[in-house]
Every structure is written in structure tokens, then in C-alpha cells.
N, CA and C atoms as a LAMMPS dump frame, in Angstrom:
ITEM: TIMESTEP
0
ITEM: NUMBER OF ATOMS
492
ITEM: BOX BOUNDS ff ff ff
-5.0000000000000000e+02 5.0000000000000000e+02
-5.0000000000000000e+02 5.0000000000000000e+02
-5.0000000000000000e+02 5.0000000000000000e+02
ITEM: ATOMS id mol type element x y z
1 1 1 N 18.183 231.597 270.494
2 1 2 C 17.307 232.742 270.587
3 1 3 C 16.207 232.505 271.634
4 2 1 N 15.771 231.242 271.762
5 2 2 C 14.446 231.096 272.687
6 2 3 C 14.826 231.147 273.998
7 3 1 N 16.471 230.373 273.644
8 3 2 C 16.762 230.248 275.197
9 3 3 C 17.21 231.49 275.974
10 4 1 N 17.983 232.611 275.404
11 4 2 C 18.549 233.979 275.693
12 4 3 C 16.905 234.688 276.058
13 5 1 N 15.483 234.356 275.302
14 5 2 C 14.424 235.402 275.277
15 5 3 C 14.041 234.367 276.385
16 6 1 N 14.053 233.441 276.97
17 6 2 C 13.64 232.506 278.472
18 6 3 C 14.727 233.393 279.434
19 7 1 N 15.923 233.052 279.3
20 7 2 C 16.597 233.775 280.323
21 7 3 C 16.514 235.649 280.555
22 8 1 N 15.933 235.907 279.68
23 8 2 C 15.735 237.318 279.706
24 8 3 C 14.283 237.593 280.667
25 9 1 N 13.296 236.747 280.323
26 9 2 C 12.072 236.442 280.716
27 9 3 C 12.009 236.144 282.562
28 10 1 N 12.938 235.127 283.243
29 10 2 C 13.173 234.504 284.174
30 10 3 C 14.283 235.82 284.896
31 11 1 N 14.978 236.715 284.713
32 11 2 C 15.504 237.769 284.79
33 11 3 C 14.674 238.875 284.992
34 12 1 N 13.964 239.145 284.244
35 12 2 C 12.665 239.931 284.81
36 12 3 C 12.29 239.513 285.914
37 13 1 N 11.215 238.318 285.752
38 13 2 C 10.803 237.656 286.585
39 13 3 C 11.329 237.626 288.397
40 14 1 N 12.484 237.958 288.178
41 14 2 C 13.419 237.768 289.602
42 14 3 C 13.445 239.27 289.854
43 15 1 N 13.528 240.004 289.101
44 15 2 C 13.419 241.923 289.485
45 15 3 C 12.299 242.046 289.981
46 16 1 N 10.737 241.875 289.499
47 16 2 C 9.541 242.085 289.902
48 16 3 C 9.739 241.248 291.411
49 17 1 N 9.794 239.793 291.512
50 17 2 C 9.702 239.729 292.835
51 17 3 C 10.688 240.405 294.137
52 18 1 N 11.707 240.503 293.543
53 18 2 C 13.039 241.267 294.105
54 18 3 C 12.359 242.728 294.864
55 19 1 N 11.807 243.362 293.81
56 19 2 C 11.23 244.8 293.665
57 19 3 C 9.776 244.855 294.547
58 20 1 N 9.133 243.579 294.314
59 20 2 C 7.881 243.23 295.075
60 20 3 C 8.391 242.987 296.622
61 21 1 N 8.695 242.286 297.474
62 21 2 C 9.786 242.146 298.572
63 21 3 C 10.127 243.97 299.063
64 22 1 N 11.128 243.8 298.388
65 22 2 C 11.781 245.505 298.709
66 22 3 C 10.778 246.437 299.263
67 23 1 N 9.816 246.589 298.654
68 23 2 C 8.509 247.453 298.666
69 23 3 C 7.44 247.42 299.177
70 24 1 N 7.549 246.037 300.421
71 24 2 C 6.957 245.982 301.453
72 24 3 C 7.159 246.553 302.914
73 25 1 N 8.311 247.107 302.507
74 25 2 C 8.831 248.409 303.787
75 25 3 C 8.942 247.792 304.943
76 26 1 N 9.82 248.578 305.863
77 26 2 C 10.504 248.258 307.174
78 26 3 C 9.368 247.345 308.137
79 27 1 N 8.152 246.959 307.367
80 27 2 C 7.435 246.35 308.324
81 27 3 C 7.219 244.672 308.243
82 28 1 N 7.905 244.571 307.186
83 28 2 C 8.107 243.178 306.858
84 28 3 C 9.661 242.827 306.503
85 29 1 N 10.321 242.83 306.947
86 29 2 C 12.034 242.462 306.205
87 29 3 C 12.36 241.126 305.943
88 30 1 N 11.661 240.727 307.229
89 30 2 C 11.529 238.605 306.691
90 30 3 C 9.962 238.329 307.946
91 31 1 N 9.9 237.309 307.822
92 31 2 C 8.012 236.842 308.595
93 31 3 C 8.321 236.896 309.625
94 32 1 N 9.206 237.201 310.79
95 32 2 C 9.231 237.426 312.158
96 32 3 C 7.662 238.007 312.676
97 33 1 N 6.967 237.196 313.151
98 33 2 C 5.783 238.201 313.685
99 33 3 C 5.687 237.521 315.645
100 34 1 N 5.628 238.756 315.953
101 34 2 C 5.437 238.69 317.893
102 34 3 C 4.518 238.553 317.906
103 35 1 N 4.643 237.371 318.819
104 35 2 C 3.198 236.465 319.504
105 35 3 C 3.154 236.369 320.852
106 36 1 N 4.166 236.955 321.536
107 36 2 C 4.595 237.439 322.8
108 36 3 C 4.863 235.616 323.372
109 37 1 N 4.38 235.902 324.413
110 37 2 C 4.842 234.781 325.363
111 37 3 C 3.618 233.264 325.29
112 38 1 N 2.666 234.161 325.466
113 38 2 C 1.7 233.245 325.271
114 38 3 C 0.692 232.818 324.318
115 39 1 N 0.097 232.089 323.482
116 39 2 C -0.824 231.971 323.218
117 39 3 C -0.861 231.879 321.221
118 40 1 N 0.553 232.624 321.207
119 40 2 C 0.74 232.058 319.361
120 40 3 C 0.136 232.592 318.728
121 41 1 N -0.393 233.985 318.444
122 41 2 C -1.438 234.797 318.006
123 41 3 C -0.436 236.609 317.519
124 42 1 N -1.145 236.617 316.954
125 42 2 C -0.245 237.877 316.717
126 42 3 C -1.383 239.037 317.236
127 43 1 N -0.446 240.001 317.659
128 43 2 C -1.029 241.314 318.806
129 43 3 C -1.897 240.34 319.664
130 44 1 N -1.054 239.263 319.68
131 44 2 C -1.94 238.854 321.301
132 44 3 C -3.725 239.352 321.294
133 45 1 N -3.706 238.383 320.222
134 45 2 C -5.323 238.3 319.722
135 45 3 C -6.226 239.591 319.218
136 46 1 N -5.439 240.479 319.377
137 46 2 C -6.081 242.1 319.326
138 46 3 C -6.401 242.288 317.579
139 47 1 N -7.351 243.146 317.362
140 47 2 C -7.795 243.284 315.61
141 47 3 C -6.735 243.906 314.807
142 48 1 N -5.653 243.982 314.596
143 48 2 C -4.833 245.041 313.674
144 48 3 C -5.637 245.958 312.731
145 49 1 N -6.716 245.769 312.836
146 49 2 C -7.488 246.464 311.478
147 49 3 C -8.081 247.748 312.788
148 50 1 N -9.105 247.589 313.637
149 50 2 C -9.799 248.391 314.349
150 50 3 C -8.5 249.561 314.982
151 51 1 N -7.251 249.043 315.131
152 51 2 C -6.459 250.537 315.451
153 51 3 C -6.673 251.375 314.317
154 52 1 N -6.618 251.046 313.344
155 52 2 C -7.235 252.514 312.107
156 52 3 C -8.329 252.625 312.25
157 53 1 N -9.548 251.559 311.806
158 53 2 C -11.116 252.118 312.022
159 53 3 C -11.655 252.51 312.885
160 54 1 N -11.023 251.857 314.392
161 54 2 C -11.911 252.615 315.472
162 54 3 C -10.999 253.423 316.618
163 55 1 N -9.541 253.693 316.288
164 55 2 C -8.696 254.46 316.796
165 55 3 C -8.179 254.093 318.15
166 56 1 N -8.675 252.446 318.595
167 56 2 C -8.119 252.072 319.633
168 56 3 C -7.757 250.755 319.71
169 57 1 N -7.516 249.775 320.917
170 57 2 C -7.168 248.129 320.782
171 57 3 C -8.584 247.528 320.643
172 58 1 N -8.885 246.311 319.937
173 58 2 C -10.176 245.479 319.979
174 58 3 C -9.65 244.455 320.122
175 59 1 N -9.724 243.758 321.065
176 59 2 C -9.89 241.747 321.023
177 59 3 C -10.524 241.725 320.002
178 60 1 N -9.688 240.831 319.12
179 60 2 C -10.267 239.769 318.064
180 60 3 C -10.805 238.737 318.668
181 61 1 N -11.418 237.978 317.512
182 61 2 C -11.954 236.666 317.902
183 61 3 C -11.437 235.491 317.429
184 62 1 N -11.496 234.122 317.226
185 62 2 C -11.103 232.731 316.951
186 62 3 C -12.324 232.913 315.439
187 63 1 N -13.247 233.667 315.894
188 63 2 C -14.069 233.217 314.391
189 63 3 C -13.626 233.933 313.357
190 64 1 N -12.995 235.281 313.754
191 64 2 C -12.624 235.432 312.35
192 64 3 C -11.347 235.804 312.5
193 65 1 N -10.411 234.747 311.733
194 65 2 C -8.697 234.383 311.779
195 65 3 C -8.492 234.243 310.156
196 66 1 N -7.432 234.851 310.483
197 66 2 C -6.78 234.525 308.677
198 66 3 C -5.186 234.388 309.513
199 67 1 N -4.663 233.56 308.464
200 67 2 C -3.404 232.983 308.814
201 67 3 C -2.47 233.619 307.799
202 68 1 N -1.615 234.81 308.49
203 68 2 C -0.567 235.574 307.355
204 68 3 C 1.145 235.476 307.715
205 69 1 N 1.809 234.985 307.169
206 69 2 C 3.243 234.605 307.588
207 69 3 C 3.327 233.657 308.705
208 70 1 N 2.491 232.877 308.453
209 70 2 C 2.705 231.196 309.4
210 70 3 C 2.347 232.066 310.941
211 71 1 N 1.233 232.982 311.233
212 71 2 C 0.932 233.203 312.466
213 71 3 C -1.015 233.489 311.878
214 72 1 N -1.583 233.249 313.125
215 72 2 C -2.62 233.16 313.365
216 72 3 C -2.814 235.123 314.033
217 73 1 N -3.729 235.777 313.218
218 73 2 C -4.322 237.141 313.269
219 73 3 C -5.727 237.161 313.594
220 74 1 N -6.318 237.579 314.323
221 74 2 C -7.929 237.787 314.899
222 74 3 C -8.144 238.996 314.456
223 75 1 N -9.814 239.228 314.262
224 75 2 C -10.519 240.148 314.156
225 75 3 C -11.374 240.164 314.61
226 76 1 N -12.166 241.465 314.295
227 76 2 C -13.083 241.778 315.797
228 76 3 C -14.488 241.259 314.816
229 77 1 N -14.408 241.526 313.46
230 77 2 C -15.185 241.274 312.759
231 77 3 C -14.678 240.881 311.19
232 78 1 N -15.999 239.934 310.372
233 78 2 C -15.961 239.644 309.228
234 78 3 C -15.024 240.8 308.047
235 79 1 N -15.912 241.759 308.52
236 79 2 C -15.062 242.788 307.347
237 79 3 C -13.773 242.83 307.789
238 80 1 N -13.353 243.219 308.995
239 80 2 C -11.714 243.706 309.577
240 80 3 C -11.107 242.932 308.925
241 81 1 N -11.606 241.525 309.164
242 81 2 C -11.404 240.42 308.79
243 81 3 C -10.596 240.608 306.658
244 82 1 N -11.762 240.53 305.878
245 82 2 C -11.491 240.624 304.863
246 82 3 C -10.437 241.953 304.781
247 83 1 N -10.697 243.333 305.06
248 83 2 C -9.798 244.235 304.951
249 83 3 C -8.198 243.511 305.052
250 84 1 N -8.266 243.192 306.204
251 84 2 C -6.5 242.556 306.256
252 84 3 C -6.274 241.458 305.187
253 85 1 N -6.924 240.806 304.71
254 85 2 C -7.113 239.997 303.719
255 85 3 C -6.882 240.448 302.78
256 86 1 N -7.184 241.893 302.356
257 86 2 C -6.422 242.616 300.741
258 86 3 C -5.838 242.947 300.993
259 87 1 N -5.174 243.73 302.281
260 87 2 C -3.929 244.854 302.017
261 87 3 C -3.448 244.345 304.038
262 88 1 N -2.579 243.154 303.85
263 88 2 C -2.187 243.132 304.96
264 88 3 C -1.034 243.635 305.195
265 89 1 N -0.095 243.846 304.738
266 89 2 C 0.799 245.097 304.842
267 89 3 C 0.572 246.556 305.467
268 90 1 N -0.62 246.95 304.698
269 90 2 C -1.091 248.12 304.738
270 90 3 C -1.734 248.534 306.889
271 91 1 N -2.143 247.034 307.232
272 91 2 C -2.418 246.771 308.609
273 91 3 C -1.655 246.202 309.389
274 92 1 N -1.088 245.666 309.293
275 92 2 C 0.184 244.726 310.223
276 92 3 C 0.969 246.324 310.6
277 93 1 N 1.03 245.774 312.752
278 93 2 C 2.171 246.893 312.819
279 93 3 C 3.794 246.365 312.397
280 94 1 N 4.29 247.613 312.493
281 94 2 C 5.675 247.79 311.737
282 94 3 C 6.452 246.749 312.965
283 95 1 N 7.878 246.297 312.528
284 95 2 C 8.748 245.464 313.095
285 95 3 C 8.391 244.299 313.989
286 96 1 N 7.399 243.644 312.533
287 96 2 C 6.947 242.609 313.332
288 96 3 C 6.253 242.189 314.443
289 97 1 N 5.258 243.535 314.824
290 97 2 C 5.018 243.628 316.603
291 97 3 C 5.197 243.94 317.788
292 98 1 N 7.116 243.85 317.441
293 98 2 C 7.479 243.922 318.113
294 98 3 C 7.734 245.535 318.685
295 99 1 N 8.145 245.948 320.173
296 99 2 C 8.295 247.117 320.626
297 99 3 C 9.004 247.896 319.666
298 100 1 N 8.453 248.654 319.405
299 100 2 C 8.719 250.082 318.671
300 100 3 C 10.296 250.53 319.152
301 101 1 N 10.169 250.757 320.131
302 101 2 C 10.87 251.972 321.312
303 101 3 C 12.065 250.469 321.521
304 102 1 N 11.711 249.838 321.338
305 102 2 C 12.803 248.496 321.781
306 102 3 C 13.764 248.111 320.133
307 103 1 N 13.334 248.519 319.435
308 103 2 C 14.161 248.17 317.823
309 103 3 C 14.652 249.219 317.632
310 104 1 N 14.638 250.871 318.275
311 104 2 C 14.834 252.026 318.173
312 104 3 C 16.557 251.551 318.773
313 105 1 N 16.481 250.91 319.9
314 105 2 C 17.984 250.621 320.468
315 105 3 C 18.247 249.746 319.82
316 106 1 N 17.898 249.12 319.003
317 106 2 C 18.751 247.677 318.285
318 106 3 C 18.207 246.461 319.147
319 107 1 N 17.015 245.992 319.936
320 107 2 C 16.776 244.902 320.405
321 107 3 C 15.115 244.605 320.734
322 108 1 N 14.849 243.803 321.138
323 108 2 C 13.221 244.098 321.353
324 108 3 C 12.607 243.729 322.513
325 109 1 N 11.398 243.44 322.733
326 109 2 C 10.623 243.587 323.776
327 109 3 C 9.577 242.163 323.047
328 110 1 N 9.87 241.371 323.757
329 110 2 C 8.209 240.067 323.201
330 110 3 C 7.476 240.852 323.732
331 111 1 N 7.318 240.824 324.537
332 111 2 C 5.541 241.777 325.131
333 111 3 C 5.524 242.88 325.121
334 112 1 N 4.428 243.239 324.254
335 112 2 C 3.624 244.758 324.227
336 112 3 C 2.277 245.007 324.668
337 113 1 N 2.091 245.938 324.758
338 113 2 C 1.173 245.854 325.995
339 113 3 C 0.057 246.962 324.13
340 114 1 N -1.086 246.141 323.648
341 114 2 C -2.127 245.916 322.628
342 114 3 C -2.791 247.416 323.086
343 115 1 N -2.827 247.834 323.838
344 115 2 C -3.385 249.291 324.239
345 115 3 C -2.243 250.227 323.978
346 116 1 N -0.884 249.857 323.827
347 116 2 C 0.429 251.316 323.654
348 116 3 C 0.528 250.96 322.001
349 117 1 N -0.107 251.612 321.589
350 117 2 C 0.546 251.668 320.511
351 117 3 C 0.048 253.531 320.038
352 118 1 N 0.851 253.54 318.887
353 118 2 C 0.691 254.681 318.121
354 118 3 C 0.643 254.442 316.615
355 119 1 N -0.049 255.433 316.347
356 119 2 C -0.537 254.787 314.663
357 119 3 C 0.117 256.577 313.94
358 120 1 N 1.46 256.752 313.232
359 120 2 C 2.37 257.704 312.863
360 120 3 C 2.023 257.114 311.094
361 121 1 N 2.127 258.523 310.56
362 121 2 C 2.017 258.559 308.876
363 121 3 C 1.247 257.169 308.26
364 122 1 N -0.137 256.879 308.85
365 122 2 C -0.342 255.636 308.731
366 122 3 C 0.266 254.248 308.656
367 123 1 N 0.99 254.58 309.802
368 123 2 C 1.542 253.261 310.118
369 123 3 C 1.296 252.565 311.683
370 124 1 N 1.377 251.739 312.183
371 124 2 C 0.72 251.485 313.317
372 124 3 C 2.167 250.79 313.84
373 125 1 N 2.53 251.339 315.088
374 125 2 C 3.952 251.217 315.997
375 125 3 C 3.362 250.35 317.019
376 126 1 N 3.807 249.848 317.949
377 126 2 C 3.063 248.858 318.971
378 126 3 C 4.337 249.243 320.061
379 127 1 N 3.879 249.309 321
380 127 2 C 4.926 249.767 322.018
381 127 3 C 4.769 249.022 324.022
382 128 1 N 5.579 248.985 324.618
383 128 2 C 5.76 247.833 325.452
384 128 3 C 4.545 248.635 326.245
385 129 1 N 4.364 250.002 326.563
386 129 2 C 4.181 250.553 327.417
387 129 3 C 3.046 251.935 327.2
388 130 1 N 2.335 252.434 327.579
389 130 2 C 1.048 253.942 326.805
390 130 3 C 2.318 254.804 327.176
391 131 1 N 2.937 255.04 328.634
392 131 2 C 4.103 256.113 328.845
393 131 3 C 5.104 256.199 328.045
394 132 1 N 5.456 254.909 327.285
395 132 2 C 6.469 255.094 326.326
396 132 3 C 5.727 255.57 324.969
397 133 1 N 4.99 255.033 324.929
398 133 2 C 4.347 255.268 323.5
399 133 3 C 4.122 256.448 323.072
400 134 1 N 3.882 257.085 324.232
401 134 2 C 3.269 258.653 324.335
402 134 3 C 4.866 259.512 323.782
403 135 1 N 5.711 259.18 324.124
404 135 2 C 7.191 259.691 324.44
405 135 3 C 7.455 258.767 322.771
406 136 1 N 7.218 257.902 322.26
407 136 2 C 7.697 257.384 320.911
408 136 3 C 7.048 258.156 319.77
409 137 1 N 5.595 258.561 320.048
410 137 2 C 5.52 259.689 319.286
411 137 3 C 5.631 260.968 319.364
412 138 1 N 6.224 261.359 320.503
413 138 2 C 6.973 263.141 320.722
414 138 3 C 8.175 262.784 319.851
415 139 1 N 8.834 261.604 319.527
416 139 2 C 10.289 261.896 319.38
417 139 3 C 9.953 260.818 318.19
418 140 1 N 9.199 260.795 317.072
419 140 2 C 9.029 259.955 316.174
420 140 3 C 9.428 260.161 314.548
421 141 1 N 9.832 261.595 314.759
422 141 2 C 10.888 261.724 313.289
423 141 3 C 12.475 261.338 313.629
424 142 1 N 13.155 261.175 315.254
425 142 2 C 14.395 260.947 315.278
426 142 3 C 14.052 259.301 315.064
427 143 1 N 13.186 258.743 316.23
428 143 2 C 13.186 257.235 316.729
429 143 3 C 12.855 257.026 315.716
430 144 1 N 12.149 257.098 314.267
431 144 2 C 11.298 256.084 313.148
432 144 3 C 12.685 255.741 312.538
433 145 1 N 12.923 256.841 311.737
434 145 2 C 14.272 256.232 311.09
435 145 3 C 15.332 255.685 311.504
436 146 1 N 15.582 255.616 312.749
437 146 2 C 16.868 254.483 313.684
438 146 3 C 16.302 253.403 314.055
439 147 1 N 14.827 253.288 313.992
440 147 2 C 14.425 252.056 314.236
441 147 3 C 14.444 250.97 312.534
442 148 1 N 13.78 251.735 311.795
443 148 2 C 13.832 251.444 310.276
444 148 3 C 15.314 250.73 310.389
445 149 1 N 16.347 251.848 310.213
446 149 2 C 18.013 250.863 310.256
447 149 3 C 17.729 250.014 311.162
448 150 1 N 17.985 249.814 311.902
449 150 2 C 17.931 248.881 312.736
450 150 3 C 17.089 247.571 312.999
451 151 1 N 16.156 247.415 312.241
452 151 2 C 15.241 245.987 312.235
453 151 3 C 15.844 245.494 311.296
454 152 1 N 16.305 245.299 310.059
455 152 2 C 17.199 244.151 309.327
456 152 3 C 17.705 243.042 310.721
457 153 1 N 18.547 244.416 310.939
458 153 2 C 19.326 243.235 311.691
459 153 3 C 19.099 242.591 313.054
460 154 1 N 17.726 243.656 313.29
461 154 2 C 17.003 242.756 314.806
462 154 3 C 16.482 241.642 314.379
463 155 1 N 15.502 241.723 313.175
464 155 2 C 14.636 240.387 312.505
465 155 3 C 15.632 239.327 311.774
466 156 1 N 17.106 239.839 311.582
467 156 2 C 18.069 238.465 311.738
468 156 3 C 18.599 237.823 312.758
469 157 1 N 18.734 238.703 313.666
470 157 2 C 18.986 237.881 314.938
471 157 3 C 17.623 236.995 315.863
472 158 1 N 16.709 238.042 315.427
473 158 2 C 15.292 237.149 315.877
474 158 3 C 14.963 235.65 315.247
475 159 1 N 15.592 235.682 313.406
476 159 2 C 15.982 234.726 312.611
477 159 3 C 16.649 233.948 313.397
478 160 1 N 17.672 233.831 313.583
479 160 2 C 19.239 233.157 314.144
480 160 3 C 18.355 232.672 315.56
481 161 1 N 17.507 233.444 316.13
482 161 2 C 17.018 232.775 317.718
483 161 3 C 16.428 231.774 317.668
484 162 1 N 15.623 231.665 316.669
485 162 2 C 14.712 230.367 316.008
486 162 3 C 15.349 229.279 316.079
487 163 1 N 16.62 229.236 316.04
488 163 2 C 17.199 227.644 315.296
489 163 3 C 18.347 227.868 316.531
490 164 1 N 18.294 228.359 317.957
491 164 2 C 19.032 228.03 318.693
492 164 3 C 18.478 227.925 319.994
């Protein structure tokens, strides 16, 4: 009996995290985060928080870093700072960083250029280019959902690039 009400217990246990996972949406599928070419930083040092609060790119700083999925994140400030600290999901752009408009075809772009992005149904897209970006949100009810399919299996092959 204890042992069937343990395995029942540990069975749960694996749904909630299962269900927890799942429900972090197309913007996390596994920790792939773009750090582009240089420097090992995610958005290439830029605040992920200030594209919602102040509606454009901010250089972060080295003083205030929080470390989320084995990458180093800047902020422009203490609070931005803590904000991403409760709800970093809620701030991290979608597909890992990586180009928007580039996972839309099934492949990506390391460098995005921290000024193209677009921020759609509160979500924040990051895009190689402002001309594309501009053009990713004219066409962002076809491109969201083909990009959505399509990152599993970009962020496994981005997986698979790691170890070759």
C-alpha cells in the first residue's frame, strides 16, 4: 500500500513537472539561448526587460547580471534586473534569440541586430534586421505559427551543433 501510494505520488510528481516544461511555450523548448558571435551574453548585452518598459533596445550592464539557462543576461537596471528574476519567461525573446524571420524557414541567424525586434501579443521576437522586422510583423499571424512548428526542431539541431 505505501509503496503503490509512493508510486502514485512520484507519478504525479513527473505530470506537474512534465506540465510545468510544456507550459513554458515556444520560447523555451530546451536552453538554447543566442549569444551571437561574440561576447557570451544573451541579446548581446541588451536589457530584455526595457523592450516592454521602455519600448525600445537598452545596453545592459555587467552590474546587474543574473545568470538564466547557463547564459549571462544584463540589465539596464536593479529593478529590470529583479523583474526578469520573477518571471523570466515572461521576458526572454521567443526562439532562444534567435532570428525570428530565420526559424520562420526552419533555420537561424546567430546575429540579430538588438534594435529589430518586435514585441507581438506580448511577446518579444528579435529579428536579424528593423526592414525585416517591420515585414515580420505585417505578416505575423502567418510567420508566428510556422515559426512556433518549427523551433523544436531548429533548437535540436542547434542541440546536435553543440557536440559537433
Amino acid at each position: 500500500m505505501i509503496k503503490s501510494r509512493l508510486v502514485r505520488n512520484l507519478g504525479a510528481a513527473a505530470l506537474v513537472a512534465v506540465a510545468a516544461v510544456a507550459g513554458a511555450g515556444s520560447a523555451w523548448a530546451d536552453d538554447s539561448v543566442n549569444t551571437g558571435y561574440f561576447g557570451g551574453v544573451a541579446i548581446m548585452g541588451y536589457d530584455t526587460v526595457a523592450y516592454f518598459t521602455d519600448g525600445k533596445a537598452v545596453k545592459g550592464s555587467e552590474e546587474f547580471t543574473y545568470e538564466w539557462l547557463g547564459t549571462p543576461w544584463h540589465f539596464a537596471s536593479k529593478k529590470h534586473q529583479e523583474m526578469f528574476m520573477s518571471e523570466p519567461v515572461k521576458y526572454a525573446p521567443q526562439y532562444g534569440g534567435y532570428c525570428a524571420g530565420e526559424v520562420v524557414g526552419g533555420g537561424v541567424t546567430v546575429n540579430v541586430d538588438p534594435e529589430a525586434f518586435k514585441i507581438i501579443d506580448g511577446k518579444l521576437y528579435l529579428i536579424y534586421d528593423v526592414r525585416n522586422a517591420d515585414d515580420f510583423a505585417a505578416h505575423a499571424a502567418e510567420e508566428i505559427p510556422r515559426a512556433d512548428a518549427n523551433w523544436p526542431k531548429v533548437a535540436a539541431n542547434l542541440e546536435l551543433d553543440k557536440y559537433h
